[in-house]
Wavefront OBJ file of the C-alpha trace (Angstrom):
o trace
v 0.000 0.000 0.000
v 2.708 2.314 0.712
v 4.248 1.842 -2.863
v 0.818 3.202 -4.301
v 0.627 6.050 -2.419
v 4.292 7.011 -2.516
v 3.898 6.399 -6.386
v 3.102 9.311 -8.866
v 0.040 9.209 -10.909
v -0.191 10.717 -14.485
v -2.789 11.963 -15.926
v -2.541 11.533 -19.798
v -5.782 12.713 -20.896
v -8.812 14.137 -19.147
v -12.586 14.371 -20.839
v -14.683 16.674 -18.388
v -19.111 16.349 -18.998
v -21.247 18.349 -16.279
v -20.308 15.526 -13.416
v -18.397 13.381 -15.004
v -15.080 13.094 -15.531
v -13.179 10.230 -17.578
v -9.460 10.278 -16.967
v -6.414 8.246 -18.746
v -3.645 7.829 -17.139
v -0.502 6.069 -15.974
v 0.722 4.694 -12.447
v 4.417 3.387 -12.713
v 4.104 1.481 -16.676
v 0.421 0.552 -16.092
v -1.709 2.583 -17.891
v -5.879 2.872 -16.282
v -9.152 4.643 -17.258
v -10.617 5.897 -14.101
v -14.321 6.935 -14.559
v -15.831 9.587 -11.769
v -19.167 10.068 -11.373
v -20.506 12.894 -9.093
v -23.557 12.691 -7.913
v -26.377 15.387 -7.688
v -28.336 17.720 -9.894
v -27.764 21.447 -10.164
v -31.505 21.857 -10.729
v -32.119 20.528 -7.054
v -31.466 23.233 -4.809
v -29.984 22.221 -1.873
v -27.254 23.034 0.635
v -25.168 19.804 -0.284
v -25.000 17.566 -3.828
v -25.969 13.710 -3.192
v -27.714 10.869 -4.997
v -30.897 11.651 -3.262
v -31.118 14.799 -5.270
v -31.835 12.471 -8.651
v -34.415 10.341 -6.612
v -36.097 13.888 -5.834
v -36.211 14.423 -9.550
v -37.480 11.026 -9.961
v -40.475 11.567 -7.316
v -41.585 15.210 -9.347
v -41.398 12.887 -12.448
v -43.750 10.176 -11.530
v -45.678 12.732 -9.711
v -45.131 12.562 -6.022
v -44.861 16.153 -4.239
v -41.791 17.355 -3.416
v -42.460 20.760 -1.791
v -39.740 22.881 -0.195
v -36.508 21.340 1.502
v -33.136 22.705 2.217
v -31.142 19.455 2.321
v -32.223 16.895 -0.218
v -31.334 13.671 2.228
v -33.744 15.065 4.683
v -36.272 15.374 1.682
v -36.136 11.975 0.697
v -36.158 11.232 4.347
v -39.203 12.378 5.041
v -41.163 10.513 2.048
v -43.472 7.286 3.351
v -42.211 3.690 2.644
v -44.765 3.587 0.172
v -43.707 6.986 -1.346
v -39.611 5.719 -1.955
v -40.697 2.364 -3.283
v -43.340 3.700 -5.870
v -39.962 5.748 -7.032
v -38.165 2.718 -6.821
v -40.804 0.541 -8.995
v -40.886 3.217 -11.212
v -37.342 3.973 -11.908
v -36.916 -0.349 -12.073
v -39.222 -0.730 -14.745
v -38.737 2.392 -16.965
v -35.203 3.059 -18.914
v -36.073 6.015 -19.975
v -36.959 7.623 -16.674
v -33.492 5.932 -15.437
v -31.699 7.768 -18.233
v -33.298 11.333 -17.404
v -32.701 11.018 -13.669
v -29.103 9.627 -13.521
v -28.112 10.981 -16.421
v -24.240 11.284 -15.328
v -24.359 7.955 -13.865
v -25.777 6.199 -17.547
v -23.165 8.117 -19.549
v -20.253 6.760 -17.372
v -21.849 3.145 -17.812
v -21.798 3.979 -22.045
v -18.309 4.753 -21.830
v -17.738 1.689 -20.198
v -19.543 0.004 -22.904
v -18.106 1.553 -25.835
v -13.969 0.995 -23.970
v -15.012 -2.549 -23.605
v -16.503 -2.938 -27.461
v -13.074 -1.184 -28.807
v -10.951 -3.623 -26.482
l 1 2 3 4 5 6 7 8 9 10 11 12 13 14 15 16 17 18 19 20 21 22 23 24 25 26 27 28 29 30 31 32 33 34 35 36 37 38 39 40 41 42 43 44 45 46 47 48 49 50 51 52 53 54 55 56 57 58 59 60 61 62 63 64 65 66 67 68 69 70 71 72 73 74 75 76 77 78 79 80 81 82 83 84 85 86 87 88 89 90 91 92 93 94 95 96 97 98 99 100 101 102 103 104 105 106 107 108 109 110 111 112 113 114 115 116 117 118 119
């Protein structure tokens, strides 16, 4: 563990999308794609960024209330049982909701799939 830490990491190329950032580079002779995804939606205002933000834009999709909230955690906190697994259902059994909710999170899973196609 020491010998990775100790180690210098370069960055050979970087591709940059709203959230998403695909980097190339090279650790000793290895070379490694490293694929961060950042979770939260600047639409959803709220004091801190976090996947609960996209199930919030989920729950105004399939029509559950939202209302006011400062911290989107506590939002999705305070839906029912009932409320979070209609979401759930919802975002399980339609792609194309998935794809407008998480949209960061699908293109990082399409870049996977086009590296692995060109491999």
């Amino acid at each position: 563990m020491e010998k990775l830490t100790t180690g210098k990491i370069e960055v050979i190329e970087e591709d940059t999308v709203e959230r998403l950032r695909i980097y190339k580079g090279r650790y000793v002779n290895k070379e490694f794609e490293l694929i961060l995804v950042i979770n939260g939606l600047d639409e959803i205002y709220t004091d801190k960024h976090s996947i609960e933000d996209h199930f919030l834009k989920a729950a105004e999709k399939v029509s559950i209330a939202v209302g006011d909230f400062e911290n989107a955690k506590a939002a999705w906190k305070s839906f029912s049982n009932d409320q979070q697994l209609k979401i759930f259902k919802e975002l399980r059994e339609h792609r194309k909701l998935v794809e407008a909710v998480f949209l960061q999170q699908v293109q990082g899973c399409q870049y996977i799939k086009r590296s692995t196609r060109e491999s």
